[in-house]
Residue frames relative to the residue before (quaternion, step in Angstrom):
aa qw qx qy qz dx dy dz
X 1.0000 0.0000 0.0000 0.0000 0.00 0.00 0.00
X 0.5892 -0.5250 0.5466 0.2801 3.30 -1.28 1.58
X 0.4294 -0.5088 0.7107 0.2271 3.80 -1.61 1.03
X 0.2324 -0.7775 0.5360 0.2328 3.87 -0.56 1.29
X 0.6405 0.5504 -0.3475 0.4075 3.60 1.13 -0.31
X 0.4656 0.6925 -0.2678 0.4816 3.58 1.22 0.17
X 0.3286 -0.6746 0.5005 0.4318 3.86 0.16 1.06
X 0.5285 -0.4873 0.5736 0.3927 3.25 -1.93 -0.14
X 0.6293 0.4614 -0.4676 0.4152 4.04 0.59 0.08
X 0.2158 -0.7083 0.6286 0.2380 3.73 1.23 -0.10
X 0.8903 0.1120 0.0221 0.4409 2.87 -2.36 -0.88
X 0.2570 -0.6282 0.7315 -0.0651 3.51 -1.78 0.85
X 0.0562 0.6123 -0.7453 -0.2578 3.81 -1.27 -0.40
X 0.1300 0.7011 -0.6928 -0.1075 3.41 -1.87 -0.32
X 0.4328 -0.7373 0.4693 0.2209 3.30 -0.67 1.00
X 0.8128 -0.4666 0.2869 0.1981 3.49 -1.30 0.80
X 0.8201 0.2607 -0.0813 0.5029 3.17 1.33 -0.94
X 0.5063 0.5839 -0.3998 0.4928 3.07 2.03 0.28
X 0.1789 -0.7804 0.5638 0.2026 3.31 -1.67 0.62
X 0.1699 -0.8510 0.4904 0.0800 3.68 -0.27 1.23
X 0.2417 -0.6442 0.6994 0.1934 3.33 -1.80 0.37
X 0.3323 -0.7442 0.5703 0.1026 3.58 -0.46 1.50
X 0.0017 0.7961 -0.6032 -0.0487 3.62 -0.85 0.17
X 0.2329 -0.7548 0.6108 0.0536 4.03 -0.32 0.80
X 0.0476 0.5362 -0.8422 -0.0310 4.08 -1.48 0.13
X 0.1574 -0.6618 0.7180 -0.1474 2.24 -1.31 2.01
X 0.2000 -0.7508 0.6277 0.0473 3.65 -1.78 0.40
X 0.3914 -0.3468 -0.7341 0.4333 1.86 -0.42 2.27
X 0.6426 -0.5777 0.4660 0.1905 2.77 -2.28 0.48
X 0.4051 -0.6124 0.4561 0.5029 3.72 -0.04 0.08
X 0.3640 -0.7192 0.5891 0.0561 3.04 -2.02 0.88
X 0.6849 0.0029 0.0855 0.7236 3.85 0.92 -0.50
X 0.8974 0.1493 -0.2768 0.3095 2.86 -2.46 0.28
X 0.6222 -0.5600 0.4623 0.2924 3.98 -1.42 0.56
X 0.6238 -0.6273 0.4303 0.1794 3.16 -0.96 1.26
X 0.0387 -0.7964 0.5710 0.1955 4.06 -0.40 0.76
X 0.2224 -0.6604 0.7115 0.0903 3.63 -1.61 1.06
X 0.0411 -0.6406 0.7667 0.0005 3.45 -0.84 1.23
X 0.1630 -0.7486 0.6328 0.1126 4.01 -1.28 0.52
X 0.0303 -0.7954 0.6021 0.0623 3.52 -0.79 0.51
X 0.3886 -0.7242 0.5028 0.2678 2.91 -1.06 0.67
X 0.4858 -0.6901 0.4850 0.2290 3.68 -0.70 0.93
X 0.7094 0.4606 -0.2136 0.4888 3.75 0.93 -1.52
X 0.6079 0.4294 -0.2343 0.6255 3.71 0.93 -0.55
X 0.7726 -0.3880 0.4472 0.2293 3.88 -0.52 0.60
X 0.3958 -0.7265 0.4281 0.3637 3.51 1.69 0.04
X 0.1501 0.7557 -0.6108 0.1825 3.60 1.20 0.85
X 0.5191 -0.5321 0.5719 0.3468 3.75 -1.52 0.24
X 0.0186 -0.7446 0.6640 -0.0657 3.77 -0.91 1.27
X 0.2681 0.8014 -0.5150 0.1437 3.58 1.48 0.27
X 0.6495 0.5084 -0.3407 0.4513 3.59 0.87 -1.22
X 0.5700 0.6795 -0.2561 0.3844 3.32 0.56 -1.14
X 0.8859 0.1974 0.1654 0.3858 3.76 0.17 -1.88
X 0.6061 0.1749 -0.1883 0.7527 3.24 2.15 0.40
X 0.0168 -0.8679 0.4937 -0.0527 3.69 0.61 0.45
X 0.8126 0.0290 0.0881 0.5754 3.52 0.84 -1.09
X 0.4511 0.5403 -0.5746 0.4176 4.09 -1.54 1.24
X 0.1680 -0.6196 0.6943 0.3252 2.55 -1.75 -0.95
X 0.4032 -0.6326 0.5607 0.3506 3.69 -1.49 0.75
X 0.0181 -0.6621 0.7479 0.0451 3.90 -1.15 0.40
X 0.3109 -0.5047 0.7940 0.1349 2.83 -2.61 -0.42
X 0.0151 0.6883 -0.7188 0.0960 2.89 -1.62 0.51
X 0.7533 -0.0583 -0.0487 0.6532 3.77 0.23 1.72
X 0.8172 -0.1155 0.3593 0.4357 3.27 -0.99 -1.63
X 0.7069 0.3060 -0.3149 0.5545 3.76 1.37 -0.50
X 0.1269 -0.7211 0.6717 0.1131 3.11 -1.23 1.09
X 0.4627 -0.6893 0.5535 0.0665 3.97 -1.07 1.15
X 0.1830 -0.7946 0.5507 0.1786 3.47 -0.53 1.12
X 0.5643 -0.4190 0.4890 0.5167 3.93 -1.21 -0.64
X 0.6608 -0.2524 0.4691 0.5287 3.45 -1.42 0.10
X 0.2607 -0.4961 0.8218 0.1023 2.60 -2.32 0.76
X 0.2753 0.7214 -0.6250 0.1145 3.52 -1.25 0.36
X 0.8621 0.2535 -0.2399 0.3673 2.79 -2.17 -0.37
X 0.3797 0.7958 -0.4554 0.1232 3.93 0.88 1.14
X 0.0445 -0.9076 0.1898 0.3719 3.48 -0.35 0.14
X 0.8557 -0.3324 0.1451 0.3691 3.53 -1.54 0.24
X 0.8017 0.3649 -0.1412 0.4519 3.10 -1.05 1.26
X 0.5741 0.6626 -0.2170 0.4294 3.44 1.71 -0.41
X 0.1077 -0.7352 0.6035 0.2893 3.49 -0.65 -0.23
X 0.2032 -0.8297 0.5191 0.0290 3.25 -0.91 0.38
X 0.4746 -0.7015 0.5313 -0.0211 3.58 -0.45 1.57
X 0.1589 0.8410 -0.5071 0.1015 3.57 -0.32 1.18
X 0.2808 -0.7956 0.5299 0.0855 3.60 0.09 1.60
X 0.1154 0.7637 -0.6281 -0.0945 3.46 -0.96 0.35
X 0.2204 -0.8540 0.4679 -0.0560 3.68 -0.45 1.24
X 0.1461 0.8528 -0.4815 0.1397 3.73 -0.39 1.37
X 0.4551 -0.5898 0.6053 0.2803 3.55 -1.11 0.07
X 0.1958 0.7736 -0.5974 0.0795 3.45 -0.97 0.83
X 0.7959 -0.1761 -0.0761 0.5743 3.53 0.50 1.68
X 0.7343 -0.2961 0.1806 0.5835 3.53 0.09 -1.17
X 0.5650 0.4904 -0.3511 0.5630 3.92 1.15 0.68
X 0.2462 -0.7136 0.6553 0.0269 3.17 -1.02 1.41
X 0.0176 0.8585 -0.5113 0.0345 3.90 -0.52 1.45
X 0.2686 -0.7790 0.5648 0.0438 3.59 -1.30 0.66
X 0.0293 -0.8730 0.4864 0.0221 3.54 0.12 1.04
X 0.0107 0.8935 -0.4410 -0.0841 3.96 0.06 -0.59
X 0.0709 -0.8475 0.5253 0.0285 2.89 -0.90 0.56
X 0.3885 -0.8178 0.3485 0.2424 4.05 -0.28 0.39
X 0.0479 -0.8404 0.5393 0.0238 3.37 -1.29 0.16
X 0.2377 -0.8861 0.3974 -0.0174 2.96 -1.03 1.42
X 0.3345 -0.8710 0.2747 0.2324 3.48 -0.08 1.44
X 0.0662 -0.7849 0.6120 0.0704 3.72 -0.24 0.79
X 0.6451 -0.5219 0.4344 0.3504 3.56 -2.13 0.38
């Protein structure tokens, strides 16, 4: 059985020297306050590398899509764990989705 909290695109790649803006549609959509993006690093013990690999932005929404910070500076061979935290009425949710760093 499929993890239901897991986007339906799963797995990602992004190369090392690329800097990306992830974006998620979620159901429900968020209703108030700013979306939190915690990253872990899968290859490392699932340590937090959020400071590290999102260093600078802000995460938002608009409707149903909520817009992380850059991704970057990741390295090769990693996976990467992407939490995305939101308010939707009276239920605080965490979907995620992952990413793997290639050359």
């Amino acid at each position: 059985m499929a993890n239901v909290r897991e986007v339906l695109e799963a797995a990602q790649e992004q190369g090392i020297n690329e800097v990306v803006v992830w974006s998620v549609t979620v159901d429900p959509a968020p209703s108030s306050g700013t979306p939190e993006v915690t990253v872990l690093d899968e290859s490392a013990d699932y340590a937090d590398v959020t400071a590290t690999v999102m260093p600078s932005g802000l995460n938002s929404y608009s409707g149903d899509v909520i817009t992380c910070k850059p991704l970057q500076s990741l390295t090769v061979g990693h996976w990467y764990r992407i939490l995305v935290r939101y308010t939707a009425g009276d239920h605080t949710l965490e979907p995620y989705f992952r990413v793997k760093a290639s050359r």
